[in-house]
Structures are given as C-alpha cells and as structure tokens.
N, C-alpha and C positions, 0 to 999 in steps of 0.2 A: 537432441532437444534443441528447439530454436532459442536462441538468446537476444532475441531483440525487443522484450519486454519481459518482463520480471511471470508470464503465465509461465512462459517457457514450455507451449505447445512442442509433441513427438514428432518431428520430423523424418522426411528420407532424403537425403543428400546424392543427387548423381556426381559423378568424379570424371574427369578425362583429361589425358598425362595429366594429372597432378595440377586441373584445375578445376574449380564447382562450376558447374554448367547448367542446374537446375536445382530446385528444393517444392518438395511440396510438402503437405501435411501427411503424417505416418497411418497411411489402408490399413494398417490391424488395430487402432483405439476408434471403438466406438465412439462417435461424437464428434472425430477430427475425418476420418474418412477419405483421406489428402486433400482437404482443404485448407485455405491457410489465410492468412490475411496480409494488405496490403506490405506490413512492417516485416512478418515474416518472408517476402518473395525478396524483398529489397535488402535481404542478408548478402546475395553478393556482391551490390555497391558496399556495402561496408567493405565487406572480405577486399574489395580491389579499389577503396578508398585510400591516399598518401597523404589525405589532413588528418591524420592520426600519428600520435607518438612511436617513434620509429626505433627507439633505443631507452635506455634508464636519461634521465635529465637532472641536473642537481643545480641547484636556484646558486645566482651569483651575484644578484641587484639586487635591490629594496623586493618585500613581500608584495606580489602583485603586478611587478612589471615588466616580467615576460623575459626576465635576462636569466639567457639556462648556457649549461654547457652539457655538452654528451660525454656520456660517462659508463665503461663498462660494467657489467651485472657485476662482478666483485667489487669494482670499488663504489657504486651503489648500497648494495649490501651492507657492505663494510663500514659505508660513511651511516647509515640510519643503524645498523649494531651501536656502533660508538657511543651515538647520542642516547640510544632508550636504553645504554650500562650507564651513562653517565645519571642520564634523568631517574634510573632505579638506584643508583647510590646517594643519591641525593633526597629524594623525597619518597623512595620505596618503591616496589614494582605498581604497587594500587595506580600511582601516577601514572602509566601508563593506559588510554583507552583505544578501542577499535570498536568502527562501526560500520555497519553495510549496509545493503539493499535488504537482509533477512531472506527467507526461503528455503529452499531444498538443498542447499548444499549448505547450510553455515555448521554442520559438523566442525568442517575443517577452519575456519577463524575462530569458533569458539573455544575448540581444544591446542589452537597456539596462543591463543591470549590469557586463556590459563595456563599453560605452559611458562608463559613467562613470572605468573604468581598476581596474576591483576584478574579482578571481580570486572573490569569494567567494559562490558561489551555492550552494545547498543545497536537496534536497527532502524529502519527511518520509519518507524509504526508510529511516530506522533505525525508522525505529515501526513500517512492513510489512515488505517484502522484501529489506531491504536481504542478510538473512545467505542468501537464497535466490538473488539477482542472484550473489552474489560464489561461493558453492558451485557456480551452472552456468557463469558463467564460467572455474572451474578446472577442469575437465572439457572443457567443448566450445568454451570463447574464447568464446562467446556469453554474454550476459545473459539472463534470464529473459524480459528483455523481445522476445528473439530467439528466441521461442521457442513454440511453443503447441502444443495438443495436438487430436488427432483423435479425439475421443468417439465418434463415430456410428459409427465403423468401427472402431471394436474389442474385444474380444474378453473383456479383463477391465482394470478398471479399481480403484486401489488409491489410498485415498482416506488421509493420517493429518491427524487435527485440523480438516481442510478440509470444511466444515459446508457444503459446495455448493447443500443445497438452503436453504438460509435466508440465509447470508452471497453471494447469488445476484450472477450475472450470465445474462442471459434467454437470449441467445445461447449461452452453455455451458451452461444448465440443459436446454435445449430439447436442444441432443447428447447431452447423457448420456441424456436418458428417449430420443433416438431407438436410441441403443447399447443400449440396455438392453430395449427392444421390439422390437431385433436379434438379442435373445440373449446379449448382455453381460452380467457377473459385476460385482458390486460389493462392493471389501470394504473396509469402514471402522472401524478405529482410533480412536480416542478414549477420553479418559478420561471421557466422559459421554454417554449416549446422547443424541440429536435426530432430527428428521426423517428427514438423511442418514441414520444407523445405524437407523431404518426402515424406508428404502427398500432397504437394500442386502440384498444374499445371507447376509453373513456380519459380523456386528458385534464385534470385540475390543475389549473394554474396557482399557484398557492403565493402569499405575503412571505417575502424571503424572512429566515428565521422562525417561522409558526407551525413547523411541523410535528413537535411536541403537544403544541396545540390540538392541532387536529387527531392526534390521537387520543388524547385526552378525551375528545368528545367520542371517537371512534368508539373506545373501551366504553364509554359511559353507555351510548346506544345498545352496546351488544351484550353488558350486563342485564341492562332494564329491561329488556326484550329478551332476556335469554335465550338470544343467540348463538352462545358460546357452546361444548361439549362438556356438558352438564357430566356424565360420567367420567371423561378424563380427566378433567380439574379436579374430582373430590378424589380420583384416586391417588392421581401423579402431583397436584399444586397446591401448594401453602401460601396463604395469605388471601383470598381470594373476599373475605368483609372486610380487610382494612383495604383491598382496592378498589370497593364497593363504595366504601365512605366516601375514601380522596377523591373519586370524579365523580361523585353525586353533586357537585356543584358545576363539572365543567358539560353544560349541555350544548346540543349541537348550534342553539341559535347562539351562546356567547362564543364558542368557534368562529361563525359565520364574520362576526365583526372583527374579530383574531388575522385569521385566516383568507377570508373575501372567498371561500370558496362558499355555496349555498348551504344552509343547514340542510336542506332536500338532499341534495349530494353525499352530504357525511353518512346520512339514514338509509339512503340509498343503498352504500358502498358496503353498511354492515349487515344488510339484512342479502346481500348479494355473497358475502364471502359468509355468512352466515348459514346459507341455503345449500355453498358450497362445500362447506367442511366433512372430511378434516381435509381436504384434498386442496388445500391452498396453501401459497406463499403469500407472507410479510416479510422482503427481501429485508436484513438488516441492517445493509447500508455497506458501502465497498470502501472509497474514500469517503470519511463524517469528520475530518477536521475542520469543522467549520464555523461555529458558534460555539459559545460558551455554555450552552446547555444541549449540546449536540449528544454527550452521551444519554439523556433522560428522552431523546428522539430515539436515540435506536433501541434503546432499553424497552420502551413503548412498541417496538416494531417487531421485536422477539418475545416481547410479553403477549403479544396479539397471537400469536402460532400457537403458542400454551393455551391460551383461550379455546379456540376452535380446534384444539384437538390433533394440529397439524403437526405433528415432532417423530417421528421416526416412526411415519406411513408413507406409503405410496402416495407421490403427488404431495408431498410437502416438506417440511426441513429434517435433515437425514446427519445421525449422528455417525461422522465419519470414522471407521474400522481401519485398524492398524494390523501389523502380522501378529501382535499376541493376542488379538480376538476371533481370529479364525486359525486358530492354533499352532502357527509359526512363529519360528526364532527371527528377530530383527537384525538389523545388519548390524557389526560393533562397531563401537563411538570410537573416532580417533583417541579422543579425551580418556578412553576408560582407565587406562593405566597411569594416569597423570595426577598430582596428588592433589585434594579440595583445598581450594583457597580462605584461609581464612577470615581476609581482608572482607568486608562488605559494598556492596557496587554503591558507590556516589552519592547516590540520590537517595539509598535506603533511609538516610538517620535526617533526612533534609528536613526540618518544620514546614507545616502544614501545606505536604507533597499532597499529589494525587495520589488513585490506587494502584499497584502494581509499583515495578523499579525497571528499569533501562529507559529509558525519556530521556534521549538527546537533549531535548531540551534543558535538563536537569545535569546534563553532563556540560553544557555551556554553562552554565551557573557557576560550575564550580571551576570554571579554566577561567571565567571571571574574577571571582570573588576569593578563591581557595580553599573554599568552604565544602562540605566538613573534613575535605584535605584537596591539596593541590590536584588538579590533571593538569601534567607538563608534558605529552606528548600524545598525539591523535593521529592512529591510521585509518585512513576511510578508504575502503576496498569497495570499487564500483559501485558509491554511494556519493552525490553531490549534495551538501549541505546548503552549500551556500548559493544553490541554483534554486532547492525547495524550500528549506524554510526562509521563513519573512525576513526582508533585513537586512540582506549581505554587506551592506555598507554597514551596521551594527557589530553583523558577526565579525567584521574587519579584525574589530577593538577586541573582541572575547579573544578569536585564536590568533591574537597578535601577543598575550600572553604566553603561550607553548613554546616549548626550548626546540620543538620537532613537530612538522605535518607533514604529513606522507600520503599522497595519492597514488591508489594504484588500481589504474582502469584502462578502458581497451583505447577510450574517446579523450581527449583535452576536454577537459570539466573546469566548469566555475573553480571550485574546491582546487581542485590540482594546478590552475591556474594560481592559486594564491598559494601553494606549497612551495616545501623546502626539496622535496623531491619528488618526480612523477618516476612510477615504474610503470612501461606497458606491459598488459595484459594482452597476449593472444587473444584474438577474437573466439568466439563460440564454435567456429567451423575447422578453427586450428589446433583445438586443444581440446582432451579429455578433462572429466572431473571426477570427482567422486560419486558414488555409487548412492544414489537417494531415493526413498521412500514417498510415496503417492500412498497417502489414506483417505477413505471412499469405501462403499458399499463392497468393494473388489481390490483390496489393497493389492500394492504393485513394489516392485523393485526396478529403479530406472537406472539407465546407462548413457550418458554422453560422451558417445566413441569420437576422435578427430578424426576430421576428413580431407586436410590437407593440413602442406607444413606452413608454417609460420614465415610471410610474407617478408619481414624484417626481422629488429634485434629483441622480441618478446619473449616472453615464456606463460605457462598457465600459472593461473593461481595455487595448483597443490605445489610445484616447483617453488615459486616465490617464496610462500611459507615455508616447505620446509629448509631451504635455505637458509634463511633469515631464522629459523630456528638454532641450527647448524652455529651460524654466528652470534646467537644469544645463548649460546653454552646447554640447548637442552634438546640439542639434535637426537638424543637418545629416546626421544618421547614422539621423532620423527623415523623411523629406520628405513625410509622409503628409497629406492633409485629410481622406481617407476611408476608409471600409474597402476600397472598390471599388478605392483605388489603392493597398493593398495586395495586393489579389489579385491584380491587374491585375501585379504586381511580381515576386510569386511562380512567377508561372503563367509568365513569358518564359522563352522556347529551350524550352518542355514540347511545344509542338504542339496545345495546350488554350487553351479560352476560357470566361470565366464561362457561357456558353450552355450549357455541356457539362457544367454541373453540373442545371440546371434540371428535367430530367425525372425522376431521381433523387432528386439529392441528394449525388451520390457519383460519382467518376467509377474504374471499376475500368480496372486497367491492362494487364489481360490476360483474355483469355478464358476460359484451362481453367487450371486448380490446376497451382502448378508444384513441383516437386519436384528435389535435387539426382541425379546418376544414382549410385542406390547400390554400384555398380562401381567409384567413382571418387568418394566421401564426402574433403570435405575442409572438415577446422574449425583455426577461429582460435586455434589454440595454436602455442609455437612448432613441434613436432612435424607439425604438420598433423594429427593423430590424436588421439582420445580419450584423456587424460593421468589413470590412475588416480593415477598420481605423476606431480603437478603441478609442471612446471618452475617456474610462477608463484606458486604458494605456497613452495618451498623457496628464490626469493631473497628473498623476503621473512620467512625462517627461520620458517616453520608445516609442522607434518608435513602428508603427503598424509590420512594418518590417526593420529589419535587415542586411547588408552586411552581405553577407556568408567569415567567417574567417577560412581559411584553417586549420585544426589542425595540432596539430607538430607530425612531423615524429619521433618514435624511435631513439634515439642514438643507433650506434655500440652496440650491444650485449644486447639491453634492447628491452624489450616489453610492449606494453599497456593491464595492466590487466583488464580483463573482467568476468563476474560472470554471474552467474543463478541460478536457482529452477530446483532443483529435484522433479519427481512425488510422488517420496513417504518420501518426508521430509518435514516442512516449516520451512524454517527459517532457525533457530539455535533452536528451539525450542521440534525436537522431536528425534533426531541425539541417544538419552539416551534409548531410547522405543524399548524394545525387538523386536517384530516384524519387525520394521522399521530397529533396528538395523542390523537385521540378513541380510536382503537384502543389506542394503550400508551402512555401517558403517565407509570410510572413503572416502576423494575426492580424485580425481588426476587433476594435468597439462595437458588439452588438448596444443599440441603445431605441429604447422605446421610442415610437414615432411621434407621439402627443406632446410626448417630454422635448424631443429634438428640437420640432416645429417651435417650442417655447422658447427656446436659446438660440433659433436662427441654423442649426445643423443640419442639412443633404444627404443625403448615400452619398457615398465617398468621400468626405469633404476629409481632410485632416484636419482633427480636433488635437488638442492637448489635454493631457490629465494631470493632475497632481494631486500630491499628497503632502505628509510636512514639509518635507525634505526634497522628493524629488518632481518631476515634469518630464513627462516622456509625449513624443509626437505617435500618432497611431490614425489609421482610416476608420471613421464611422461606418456601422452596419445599422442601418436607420430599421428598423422592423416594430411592427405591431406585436410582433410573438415571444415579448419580453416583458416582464414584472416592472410599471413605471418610476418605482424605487429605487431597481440594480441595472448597473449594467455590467457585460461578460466579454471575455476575452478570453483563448486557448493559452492555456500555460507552457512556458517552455522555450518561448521567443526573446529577443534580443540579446542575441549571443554577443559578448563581450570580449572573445579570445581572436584577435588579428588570424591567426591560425586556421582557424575554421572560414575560409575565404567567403563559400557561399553563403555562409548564414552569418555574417559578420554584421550586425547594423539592423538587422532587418526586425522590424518588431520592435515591441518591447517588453517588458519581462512583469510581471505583474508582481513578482517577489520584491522588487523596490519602491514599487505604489505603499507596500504591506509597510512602510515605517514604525518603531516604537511595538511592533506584534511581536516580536522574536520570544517572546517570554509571556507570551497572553493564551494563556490555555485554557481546553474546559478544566473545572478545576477537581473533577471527580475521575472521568478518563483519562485525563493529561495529552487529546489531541489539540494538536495547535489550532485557534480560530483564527482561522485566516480570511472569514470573513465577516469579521468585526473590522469592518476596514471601508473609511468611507475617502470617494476623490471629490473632486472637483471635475468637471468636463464645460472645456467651450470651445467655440470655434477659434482653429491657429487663425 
C-alpha cells in the first residue's frame, strides 16, 4: 500500500539489489489498474530523501528551537517510559493521550493506549470529516466511513466544495471519468472554479458559507414538485411533514439572494436529479470543516440521497460491507485481550460538547484548562496538530502545559518540531504493518509487505509500540517479535494464511458485489429507518434541522480565507520531497480580479495578508474565477523547520492567518471552522 497520503492506494513496488526502482498502482484492484498519482510515484524521493530524521532525537533547548541530541532506540524509549510512569503516578493513566492520522491500521495505537489504561485516543477527524461522519450518522447509524459511493454507475453526480479532480483519490477519480464516459451529469458547487468545475456539465459558483442554504431551497423544490421517490421515503424515512414544514419557507428565489446562484438553477438542478433517481449522487462532503453550520450542509447533502431514493442501489450511495455481512470471520483486534478502561475519554463529561467524543480539539481544552482532569502527556503518531489545526502560535501555550510530547513520524513535522522527543518512523516502502480491513461492496483483507530495509536509524510503527509497551510494564498485551507473528495472530479462526495474500496483495472476501435487499433496507438508527428527525441528535438536544444563519459579510478591505489540496502535495506533509518540490514548491493568493483592481493588486505582485496577530508575504493569483468575498490559498506551505532546506521559507501557512480559531467549531459536529476566518490583503 502506498503511504504518501492517508487513501493509501494498492501498490506494486519493483526491487533491485535492495533498491526501489519503480512503483506503480496494484493491475489486480479494480479502479487502480496500475495507475497512480503524482504523490504516489514520488514515493522514491522520499525513500532516498536525508531531510528526514535519521535516528530517535531528545529535545535539549527551550520547546521549539530545534536543539536535539541523537539518541539510541533504548534510551529514547526508556527516556518517554519514565515520563508517562511518572505522569500515570501522578495524575492516573487517563492523563495520558495519543493521536493520529485515524484509518486502516489504528488497531495497533488504539490497543497500546488502552493498554496503558487511558480512554484517550484521538484522530485528526475535527480538521476533515469529522462534522460529515456525525451528519451521516444521524441519518443512517452509519459513519461516513460506512459508506461509499458508486460513481461508474450513475447517472448524475453533485459535487459541493469536493475538488475531486485535484484533492484526488485514483480509484474514485477513475469512477467518476468511467460514469461520466457513461453518460453521467456533473454538477459542481464551489465558490471558486478548478479542474472539477471544468470538467463538470454545470458549474455554480456559490456565496462562500450558503451551501446549506441552497439546499434548503433544493429540498424545498423536490418536495413540492415531488421529485423525490415517493415509495422509498414512506417505506425506508421518517420524518418527511416535519421536513415539509421546515423548508416550506426556504424557496428557491430567497436562495437566489442567499446564494447568488439563479433560482432557475436551484429548479433546474432538482427536477434534473429528480428525473435521474435513484441512480444519483449528493457527495457528502470529504473535508467540511469549515463553518460553523457546516454539519447541517452535509446533513442536507445526505438527506438529499434519502429523498431520491439513491442509498444502496446501483449508481448511488452504497452502505459499505464488512466480513461479518458476507459471512466471514474478521481479523482479531490487537486490544481483545486487554482489559476495558474504565476512565472516560476527556471530552465525554465536557458541558455543552458537540456530538460524538474524541475531538482533538476537546483534548486541547483540557491540557489547557485540566478540565474535567488533566492531559499531561500527548503522543501524536504521524499526525501534525500544529501544522492543521488553526493557531499553532495558540497551540504553543495549550501543549506547553504537558510534562511529555512525543512525535513519531517518517517527516520533521511542525508538532515534532515543538516536542520533547521525535522517533523516526520507517517510511512505507521499509516497513510492514498490520493486516487491515477494506469494507466496500467486496470487502477485503489488506497486507503492507516491506520492500526494502530501512535507509537509517528507524523502525515501524508496530516495533515502536510494542516496545514502548515492553517499557510501560504491559508487554504481555504485546507478545510479538515480528510482524509475521502478528499476522500470523490476526489471520486465526479467518480460514486464511499469509500464502493468500502473495498473489495479490489482497485477499477479497467474496466474489460478486454484495448489496443489502432493497425490500428489506435496514440502518442503525434506533428506528431501523432513515431518521430525517434524528432520535440521536434530539437526546442530545440539537434540532434534526436548523434555521439557516446568514454568514457575515467581509469588512471593507478584508476577505474570507479559503484553502485546498493540491494534486501533487498532501498536507503539509510532502511540500520538502524533491520531486514534488520541483513542480510546486510554494502557494499563491488566488484573489478576484474586480476586487484586486480595487486595491491596486497584478498577477504576481506580492501582497501581504494578515490577520490579528500575524502578516505573511505571498504572490497574488489575480483571477475572475473566484467568489469576490474569499480569497484561497493551498494548505500546507510555509515550512518552518530549518531542516527541511527546500521548503524552508517558501509560502506561507494559512494555519497562522486562522488566529483566536483553535477552539471555534461547528457546535453540533465539532469540525473546526476554519473558515470563519477573515484577512486583510494589500499590496507589499
């Protein structure tokens, strides 16, 4: 599996003496076909990158200023045991938190951070999906993660903010151009045109923040014209007169002044996916941390699917199968034999939290405040906090409280930059991992085998942990020496053997795509049915819906900053990688051209931005094909760490414009809005 973005697309690695010579995407997964994308080929500049941690490092200067000494894997080890026996005798194992990137392997951090007797795991889902997971949860009991969609085969596909063709995954880009070479309709939403709104049928530039809005009127259209699939809603959906009531006031013309998109358009759009159904997508959004009523935006975008009929059919949203639904044993949990914690995770007991628990953001709260008990130490495993969420000059002051920070990742990260210890991580092509789980129409059992040795002084992540087990006294809840007697562990009562992955790569666990029988649809709510009024939001006192609250308009000379992915970056995490570098090594200011001419700004000119606190220099990108409210910039730039030579300076980071956000969420999903965040821009 490639690891140079969190899809973590199949890979096949050539080898030669014992160096990678080639990677393409894995000829046996439909959908990848050996193709792969730009970040994926640029796996062996990393593999043969030396601006990367080269051994364990233990901080000797102030937090932050880069004075490390090298230090062998045991006394590493040994020096962070110390700390998180001291910090558990002191304030209890609960003090103790770790957080990652989430995904397909966190088995193994979730079953050593109970192992040590701490509730408190975290993934960085407030900075994506988090207000997207908890919206399709209120709806269908599933997670987002339960969920996927069937591009190839369908009919029209409604795209809002989801920049699919640049912010890619291969395997969904590859369905959509096959849906679309089917005859597939594409209509995309955005306050700013890109690729996607090039490729598509129908591009609506939309008033940033009003996409709640506009569905608001969408649903209104496709009620009163019943549009909708009149026989799946009365069999599968509840609530469908009280969501009659609520947008019987929002019609397409008060949109229109909302929105700026035509009320023609809105009417247009529903009697087109109307015509289409069920065989259409309302994607529900990938990253929606972004406003403050961003969950009642997706919530509306997978309410829409329910409508039309589109939920686990062909050509529309597909509840994703695991091995206990096509009558396989699943793989065992590291954790099983580890005893339940009693303690509760952080945020569970916090006064008026959002819904769900694990919210990073809620786990800074309490290394703030010590509230409803102390976090005294934070491991973050291949997860940068303080590159994604807003604020790092904020976050300073929260984890300058903790008696221990501990990064441990392949890259020199913001985060590990301000730690007390960095452990390198093997890269993806040096190391195995544990044995993980693809659910899908065709659920699968995945293998990431290493394909050479380790360049320097690293190790994999299943090593680290169970070491550091080892020296936290509950090595026995670890008995591994190798990865083989992990899998080996995993794989018992499946009917499987490491053999069965060999030819592959993959072991699928059924033959033909399975599907629930639409006769007889049942989702995990209490109802069994599609919950337009959500039992699970009302005990937890949130409407099923919302008043739409108009967002605030820019002040004189200020605009609402907006961000994205680039195709050949992720993150902030590869900005340092030759390859990548050589193509875009730093951002610019997209900035509307009406608005520019206003203030005296060119293409190219450098401009400055600020916000309370900071002023960053950056190039204008003068364009007509931007909302004259925002302007946008690629996330990820202005690397901070002397270390990383190429990307040292270049850019700037849009997380330090975000000041005073660090703790401004929606307040029902608990995704960070990150862009409630207005600058200033003028000419340097």
């Amino acid at each position: 599996m490639c690891g140079m973005c969190a899809v973590r697309c199949p890979i096949r690695v050539e080898v030669e003496s014992g160096r990678v010579t080639w990677i393409e995407g894995n000829p046996h997964v439909a959908g990848i076909e050996g193709s792969l994308c730009a970040k994926g080929a640029a796996g062996i500049a990393l593999e043969y990158d030396a601006e990367r941690p080269q051994s364990p490092l233990i901080r000797v200067g102030a937090r932050g200023a880069g004075h490390w000494r090298q230090a062998t894997w045991e006394e590493a080890l040994s020096y962070i045991a110390e700390k998180l026996r001291t910090v558990s005798e002191k304030y209890g194992p609960k003090a103790i938190a770790l957080t990652d990137r989430g995904g397909l392997f966190t088995d193994l951090t979730k079953s050593f951070i109970k192992a040590l007797g701490s509730p408190n795991y975290f993934d960085h889902d407030d900075t994506c999906a988090k207000n997207v997971n908890i919206a399709c949860q209120s709806l269908f009991g599933y997670g987002r993660g339960d969920t996927g969609y069937d591009f190839a085969n369908t009919k029209h596909i409604v795209l809002y903010g989801r920049n699919i063709f640049e912010a890619l995954q291969v395997k969904e880009v590859n369905n959509v151009l096959n849906g679309i070479e089917k005859g597939a309709k594409l209509t995309y939403i955005d306050i700013r045109a890109n690729t996607t709104a090039a490729k598509a049928d129908k591009f609506l530039r939309i008033r940033p923040g009003t996409d709640y809005a506009f569905n608001l009127a969408l649903i209104h259209t496709i009620i009163k014209e019943k549009l909708y699939d009149v026989e799946f809603v009365e069999k599968n959906v509840t609530g469908l007169d009280e969501l009659t009531a609520f947008v019987a006031q929002y019609t397409p013309e008060w949109a229109e002044r909302e929105t700026e998109i035509p009320a023609a358009e809105i009417v247009n759009l529903a009697r087109q996916v109307g015509e289409a159904k069920p065989n259409v997508i309302f994607h529900g959004g990938w990253m929606l941390a972004r406003y403050v009523d961003s969950f009642y935006a997706s919530r509306t975008m997978y309410l829409l699917n329910a409508l039309l009929g589109s939920v686990e059919t062909k050509g529309g949203l597909i509840i994703s199968k695991g091995p206990g639904d096509v009558g396989r044993k699943g793989l065992n949990s590291l954790g099983k034999n580890i005893p339940e914690v009693e303690a509760k995770i952080v945020d569970a007991a916090m006064p008026g939290k959002s819904m769900g628990t694990g919210h990073i953001v809620n786990c800074y709260k309490a290394i703030k405040t010590g509230q409803p008990y102390p976090i005294k130490a934070l491991i973050s495993y291949r997860y940068d906090p303080m590159a994604s969420l807003p604020d790092p000059e904020a976050q300073k002051t929260y984890l300058d409280n903790l008696d221990l920070l501990v990064s441990i990742d392949v890259n020199y990260s913001e985060t590990g930059w301000f730690s007390d210890v960095i452990l390198p991580e093997a890269t993806y092509l040096e190391r195995s991992n544990i044995l993980a789980t693809q659910k899908g129409v065709k659920p699968s059992f995945l293998i990431r085998r290493q394909a050479v040795a380790p360049r320097f002084d690293s190790k994999p992540g299943w090593e680290i942990f169970t070491l550091l087990a080892e020296k936290m006294g509950v090595g026995n809840y670890f008995p591994y020496r190798s990865i083989e007697d992990i899998w080996t562990y995993q794989l018992e009562g499946t009917g499987l053997t490491l053999q069965d992955f060999a030819a592959k790569g993959f072991v699928s666990l059924t033959d033909k795509p399975v599907f629930q029988d639409r006769d007889n649809l049942k989702f995990k709510t209490p109802s069994g049915k599609i919950e337009l009024i959500s039992q699970a939001l009302a005990k937890n006192n949130f409407p099923s819906f919302a008043p739409y609250i108009r967002p605030k308009k820019p002040d004189e000379g200020y605009f609402r900053l907006t961000f994205g992915r680039s195709p050949v970056h992720t993150h902030a995490q590869s900005q340092n990688i030759s390859y990548l570098n050589e193509i875009l090594s730093e951002n610019s200011l997209w900035i509307n051209d009406r608005k520019a001419s206003e203030i005296g700004i060119e293409n190219n000119d450098l401009v400055e931005v600020s916000s309370d606190s900071y002023v960053g220099m950056i190039k204008a990108c003068v364009t007509p094909y931007i909302h004259p409210e925002a302007v946008y910039m690629l996330h990820g730039f202005g690397n901070e760490i002397p270390l990383k030579k190429r990307s040292y300076g270049k850019g700037i980071r849009d997380t330090k414009l975000e000041t005073g956000l660090l703790e401004t969420v929606d307040p029902v999903g608990g995704g960070v809005a990150y862009l409630e965040c207005m600058v200033k821009v003028r000419k340097a």
